[in-house]
N, CA, C and O atoms as CSV, one atom per row, in Angstrom:
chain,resi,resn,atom,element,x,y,z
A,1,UNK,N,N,116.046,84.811,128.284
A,1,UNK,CA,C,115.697,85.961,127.489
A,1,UNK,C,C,116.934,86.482,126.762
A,1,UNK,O,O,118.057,86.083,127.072
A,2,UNK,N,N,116.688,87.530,125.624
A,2,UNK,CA,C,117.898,87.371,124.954
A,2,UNK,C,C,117.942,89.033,125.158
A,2,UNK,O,O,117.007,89.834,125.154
A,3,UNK,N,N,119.353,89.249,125.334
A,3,UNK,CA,C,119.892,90.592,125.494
A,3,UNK,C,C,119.705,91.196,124.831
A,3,UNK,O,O,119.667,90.765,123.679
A,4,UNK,N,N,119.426,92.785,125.111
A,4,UNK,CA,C,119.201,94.276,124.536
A,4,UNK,C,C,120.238,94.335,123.412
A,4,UNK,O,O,120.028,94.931,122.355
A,5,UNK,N,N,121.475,93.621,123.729
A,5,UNK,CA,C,122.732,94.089,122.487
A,5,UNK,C,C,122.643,92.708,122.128
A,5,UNK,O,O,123.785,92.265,122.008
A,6,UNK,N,N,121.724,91.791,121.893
A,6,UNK,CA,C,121.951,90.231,121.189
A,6,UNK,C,C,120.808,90.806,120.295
A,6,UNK,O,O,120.941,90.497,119.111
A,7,UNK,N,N,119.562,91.678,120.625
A,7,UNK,CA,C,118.381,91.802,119.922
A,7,UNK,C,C,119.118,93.018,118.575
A,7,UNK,O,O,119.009,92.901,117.355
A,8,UNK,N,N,119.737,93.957,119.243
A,8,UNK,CA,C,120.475,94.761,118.544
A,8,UNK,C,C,121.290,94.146,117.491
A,8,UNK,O,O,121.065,94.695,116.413
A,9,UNK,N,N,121.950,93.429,117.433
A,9,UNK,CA,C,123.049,93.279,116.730
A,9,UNK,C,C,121.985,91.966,115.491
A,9,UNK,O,O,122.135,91.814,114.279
A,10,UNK,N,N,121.197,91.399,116.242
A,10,UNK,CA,C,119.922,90.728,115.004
A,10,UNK,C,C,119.447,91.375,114.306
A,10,UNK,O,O,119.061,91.096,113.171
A,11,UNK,N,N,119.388,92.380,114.870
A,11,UNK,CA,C,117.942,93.868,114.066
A,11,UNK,C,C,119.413,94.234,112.900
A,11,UNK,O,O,119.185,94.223,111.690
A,12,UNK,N,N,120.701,94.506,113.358
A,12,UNK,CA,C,121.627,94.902,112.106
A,12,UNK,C,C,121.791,94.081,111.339
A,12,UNK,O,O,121.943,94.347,110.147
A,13,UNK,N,N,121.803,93.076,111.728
A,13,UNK,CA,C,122.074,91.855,110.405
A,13,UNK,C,C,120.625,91.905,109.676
A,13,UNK,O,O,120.644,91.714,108.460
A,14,UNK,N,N,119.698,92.082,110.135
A,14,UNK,CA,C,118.895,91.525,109.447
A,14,UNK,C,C,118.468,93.283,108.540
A,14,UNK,O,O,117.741,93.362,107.550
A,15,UNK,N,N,118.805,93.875,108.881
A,15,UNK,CA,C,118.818,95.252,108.249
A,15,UNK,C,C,120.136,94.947,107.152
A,15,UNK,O,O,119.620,94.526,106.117
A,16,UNK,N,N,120.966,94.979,107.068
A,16,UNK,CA,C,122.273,94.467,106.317
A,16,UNK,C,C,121.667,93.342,105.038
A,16,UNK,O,O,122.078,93.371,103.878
A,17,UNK,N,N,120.980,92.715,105.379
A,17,UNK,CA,C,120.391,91.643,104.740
A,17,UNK,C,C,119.829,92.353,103.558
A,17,UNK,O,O,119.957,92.385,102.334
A,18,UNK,N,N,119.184,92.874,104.459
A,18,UNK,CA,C,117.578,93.699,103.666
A,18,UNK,C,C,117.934,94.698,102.206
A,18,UNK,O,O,117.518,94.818,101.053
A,19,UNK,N,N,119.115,95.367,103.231
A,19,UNK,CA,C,119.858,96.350,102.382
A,19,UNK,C,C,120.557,95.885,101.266
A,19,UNK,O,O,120.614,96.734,100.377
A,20,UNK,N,N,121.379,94.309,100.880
A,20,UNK,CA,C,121.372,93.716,99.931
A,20,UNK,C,C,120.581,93.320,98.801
A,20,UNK,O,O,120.565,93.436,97.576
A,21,UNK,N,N,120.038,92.885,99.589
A,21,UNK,CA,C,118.472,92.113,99.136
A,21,UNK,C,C,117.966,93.249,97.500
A,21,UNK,O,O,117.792,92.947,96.319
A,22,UNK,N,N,117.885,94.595,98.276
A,22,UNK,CA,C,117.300,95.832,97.707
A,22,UNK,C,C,118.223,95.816,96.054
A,22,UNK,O,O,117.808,95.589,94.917
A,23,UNK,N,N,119.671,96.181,96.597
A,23,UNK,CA,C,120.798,96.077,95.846
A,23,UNK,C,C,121.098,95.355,95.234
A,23,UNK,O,O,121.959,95.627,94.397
A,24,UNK,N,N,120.508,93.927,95.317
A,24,UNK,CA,C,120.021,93.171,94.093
A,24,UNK,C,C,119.133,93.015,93.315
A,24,UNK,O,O,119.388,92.539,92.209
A,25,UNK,N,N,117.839,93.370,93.669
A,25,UNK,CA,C,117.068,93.702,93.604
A,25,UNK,C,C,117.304,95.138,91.835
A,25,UNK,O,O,117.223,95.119,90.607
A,26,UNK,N,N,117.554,95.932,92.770
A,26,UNK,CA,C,117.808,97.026,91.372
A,26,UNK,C,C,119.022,96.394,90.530
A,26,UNK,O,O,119.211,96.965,89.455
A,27,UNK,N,N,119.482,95.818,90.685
A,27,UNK,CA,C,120.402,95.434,89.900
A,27,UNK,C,C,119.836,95.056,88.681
A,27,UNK,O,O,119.759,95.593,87.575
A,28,UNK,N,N,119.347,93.681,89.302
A,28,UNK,CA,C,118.780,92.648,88.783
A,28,UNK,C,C,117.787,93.312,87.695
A,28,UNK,O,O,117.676,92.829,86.568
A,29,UNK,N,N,117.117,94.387,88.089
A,29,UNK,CA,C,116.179,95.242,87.490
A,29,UNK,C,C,116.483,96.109,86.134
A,29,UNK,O,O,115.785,96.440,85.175
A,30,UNK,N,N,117.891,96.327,86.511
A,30,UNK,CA,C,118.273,97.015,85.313
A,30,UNK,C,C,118.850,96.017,84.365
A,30,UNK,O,O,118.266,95.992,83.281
A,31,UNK,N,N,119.774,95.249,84.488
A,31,UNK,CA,C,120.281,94.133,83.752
A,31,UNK,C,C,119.030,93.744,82.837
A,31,UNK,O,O,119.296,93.759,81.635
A,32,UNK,N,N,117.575,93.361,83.205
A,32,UNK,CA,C,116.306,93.122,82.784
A,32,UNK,C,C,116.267,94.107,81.810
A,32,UNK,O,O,116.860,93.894,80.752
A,33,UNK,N,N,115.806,94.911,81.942
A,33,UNK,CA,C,115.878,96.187,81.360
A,33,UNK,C,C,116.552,96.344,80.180
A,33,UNK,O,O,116.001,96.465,79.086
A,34,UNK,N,N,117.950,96.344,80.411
A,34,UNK,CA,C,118.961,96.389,79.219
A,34,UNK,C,C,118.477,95.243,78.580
A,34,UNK,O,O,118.148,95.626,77.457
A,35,UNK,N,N,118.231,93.912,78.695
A,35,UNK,CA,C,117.841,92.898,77.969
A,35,UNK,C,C,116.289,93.009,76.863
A,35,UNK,O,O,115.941,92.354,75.880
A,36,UNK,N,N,115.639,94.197,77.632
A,36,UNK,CA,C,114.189,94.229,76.880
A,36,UNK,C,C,114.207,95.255,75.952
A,36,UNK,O,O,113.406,95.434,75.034
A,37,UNK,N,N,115.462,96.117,76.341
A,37,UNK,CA,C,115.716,97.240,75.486
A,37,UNK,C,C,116.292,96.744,74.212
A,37,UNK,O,O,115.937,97.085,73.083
A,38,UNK,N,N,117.202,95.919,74.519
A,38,UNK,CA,C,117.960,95.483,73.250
A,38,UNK,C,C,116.984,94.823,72.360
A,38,UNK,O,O,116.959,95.105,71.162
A,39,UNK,N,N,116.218,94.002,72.855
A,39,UNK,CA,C,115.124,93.318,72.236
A,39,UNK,C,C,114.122,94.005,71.882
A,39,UNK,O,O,113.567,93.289,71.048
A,40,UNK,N,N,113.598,94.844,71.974
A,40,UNK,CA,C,113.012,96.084,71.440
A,40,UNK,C,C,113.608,96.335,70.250
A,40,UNK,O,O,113.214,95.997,69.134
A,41,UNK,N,N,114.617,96.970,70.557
A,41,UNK,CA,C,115.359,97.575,69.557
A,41,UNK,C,C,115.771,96.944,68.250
A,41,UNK,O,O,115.968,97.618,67.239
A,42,UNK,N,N,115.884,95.752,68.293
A,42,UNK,CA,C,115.879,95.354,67.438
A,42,UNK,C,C,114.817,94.155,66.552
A,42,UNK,O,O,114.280,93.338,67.300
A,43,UNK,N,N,114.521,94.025,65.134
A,43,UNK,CA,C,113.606,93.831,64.540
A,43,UNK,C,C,113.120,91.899,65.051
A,43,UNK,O,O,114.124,91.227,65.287
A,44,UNK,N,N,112.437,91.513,65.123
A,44,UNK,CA,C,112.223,90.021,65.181
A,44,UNK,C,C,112.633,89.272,63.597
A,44,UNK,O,O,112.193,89.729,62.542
A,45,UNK,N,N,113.351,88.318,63.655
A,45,UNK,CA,C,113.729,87.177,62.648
A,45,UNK,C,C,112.248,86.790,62.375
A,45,UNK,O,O,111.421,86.445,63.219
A,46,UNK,N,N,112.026,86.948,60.671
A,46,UNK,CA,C,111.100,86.061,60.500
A,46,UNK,C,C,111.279,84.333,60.465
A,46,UNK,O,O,112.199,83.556,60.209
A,47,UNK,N,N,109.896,84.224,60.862
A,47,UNK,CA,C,110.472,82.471,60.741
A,47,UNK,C,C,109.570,81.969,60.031
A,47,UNK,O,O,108.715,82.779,59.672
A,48,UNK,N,N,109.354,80.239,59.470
A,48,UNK,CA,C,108.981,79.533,59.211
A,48,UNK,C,C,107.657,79.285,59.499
A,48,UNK,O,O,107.474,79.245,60.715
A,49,UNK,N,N,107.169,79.196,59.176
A,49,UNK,CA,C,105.522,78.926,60.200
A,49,UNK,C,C,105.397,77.682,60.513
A,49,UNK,O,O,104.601,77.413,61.413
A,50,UNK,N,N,106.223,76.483,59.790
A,50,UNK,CA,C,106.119,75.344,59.848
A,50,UNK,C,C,106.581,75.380,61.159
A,50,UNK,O,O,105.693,75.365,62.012
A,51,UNK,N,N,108.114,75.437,61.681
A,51,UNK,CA,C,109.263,75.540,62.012
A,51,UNK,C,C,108.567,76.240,63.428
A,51,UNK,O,O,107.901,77.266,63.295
A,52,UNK,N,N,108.805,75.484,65.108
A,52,UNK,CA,C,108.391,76.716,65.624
A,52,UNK,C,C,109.631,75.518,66.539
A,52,UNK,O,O,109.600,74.289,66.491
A,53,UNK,N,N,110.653,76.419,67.330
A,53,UNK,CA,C,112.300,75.821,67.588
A,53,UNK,C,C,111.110,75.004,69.119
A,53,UNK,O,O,110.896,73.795,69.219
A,54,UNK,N,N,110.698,75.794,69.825
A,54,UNK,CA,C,110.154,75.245,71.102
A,54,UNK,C,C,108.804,73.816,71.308
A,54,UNK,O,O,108.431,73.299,72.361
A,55,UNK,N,N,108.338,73.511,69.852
A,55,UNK,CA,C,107.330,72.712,69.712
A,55,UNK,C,C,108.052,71.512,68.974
A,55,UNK,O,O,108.772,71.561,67.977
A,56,UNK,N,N,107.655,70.393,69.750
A,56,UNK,CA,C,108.172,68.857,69.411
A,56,UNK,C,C,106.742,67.903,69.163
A,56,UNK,O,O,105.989,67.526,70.061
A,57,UNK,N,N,106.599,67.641,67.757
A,57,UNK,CA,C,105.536,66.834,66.927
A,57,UNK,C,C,105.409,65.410,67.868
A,57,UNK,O,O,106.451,64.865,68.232
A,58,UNK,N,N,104.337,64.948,68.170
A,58,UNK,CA,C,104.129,63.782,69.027
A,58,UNK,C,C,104.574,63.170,68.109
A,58,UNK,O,O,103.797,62.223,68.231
A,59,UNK,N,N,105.345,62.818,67.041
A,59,UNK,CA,C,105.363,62.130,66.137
A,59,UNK,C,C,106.922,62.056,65.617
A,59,UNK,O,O,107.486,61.203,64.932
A,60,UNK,N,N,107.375,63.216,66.176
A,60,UNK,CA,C,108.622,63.169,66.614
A,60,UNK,C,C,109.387,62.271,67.801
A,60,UNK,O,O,110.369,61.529,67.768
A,61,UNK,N,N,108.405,62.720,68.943
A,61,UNK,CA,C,108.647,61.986,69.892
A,61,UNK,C,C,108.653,60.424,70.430
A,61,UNK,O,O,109.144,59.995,71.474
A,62,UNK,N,N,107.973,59.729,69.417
A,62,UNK,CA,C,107.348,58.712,69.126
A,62,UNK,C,C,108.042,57.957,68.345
A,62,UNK,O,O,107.763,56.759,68.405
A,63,UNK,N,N,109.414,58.485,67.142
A,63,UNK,CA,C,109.950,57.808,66.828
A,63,UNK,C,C,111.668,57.525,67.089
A,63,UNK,O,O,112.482,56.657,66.774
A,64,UNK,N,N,111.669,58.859,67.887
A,64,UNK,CA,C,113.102,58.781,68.553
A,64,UNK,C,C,112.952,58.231,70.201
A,64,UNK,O,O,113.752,58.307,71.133
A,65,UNK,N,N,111.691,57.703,70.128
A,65,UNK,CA,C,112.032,57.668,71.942
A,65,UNK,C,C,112.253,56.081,72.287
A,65,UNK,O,O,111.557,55.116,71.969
A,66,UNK,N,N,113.907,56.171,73.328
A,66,UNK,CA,C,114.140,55.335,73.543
A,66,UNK,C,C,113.973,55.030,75.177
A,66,UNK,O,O,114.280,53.926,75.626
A,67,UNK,N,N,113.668,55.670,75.686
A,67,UNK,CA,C,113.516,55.856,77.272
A,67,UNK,C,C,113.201,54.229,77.841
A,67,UNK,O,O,113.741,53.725,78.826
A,68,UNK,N,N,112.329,53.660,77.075
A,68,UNK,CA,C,111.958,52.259,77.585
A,68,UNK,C,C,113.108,51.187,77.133
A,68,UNK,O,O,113.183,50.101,77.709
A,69,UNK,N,N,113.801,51.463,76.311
A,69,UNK,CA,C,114.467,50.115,75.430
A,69,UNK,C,C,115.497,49.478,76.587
A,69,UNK,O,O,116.171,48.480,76.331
């Protein structure tokens, strides 16, 4: 069985833990924050309609792909 001051001193660490955890937690929260604010704040780039940076044409892919050669 595990001792009254072995159970104790688990319960602090794991309280210590917790208490980080939190403290990153808001951190992390505000950093977010400042990032959505700024982006808010300022106007969106128009773009291209053709042009979308995250979409790759199967037809693209199809003529640069060397994966098999």
């Amino acid at each position: 069985m595990t001792s009254q001051k072995d159970m104790q001193n688990t319960l602090e660490k794991s309280l210590h833990t917790l208490e980080e955890i939190c403290e990153n937690t808001r951190a992390i929260r505000r950093v977010v924050n400042r990032i959505l604010d700024y982006l808010h704040e300022h106007e969106p780039v128009s773009r291209d309609d053709e042009h979308i940076p995250d979409e790759i044409r199967w037809e693209d892919l199809d003529n640069n792909d060397d994966m098999f050669l």
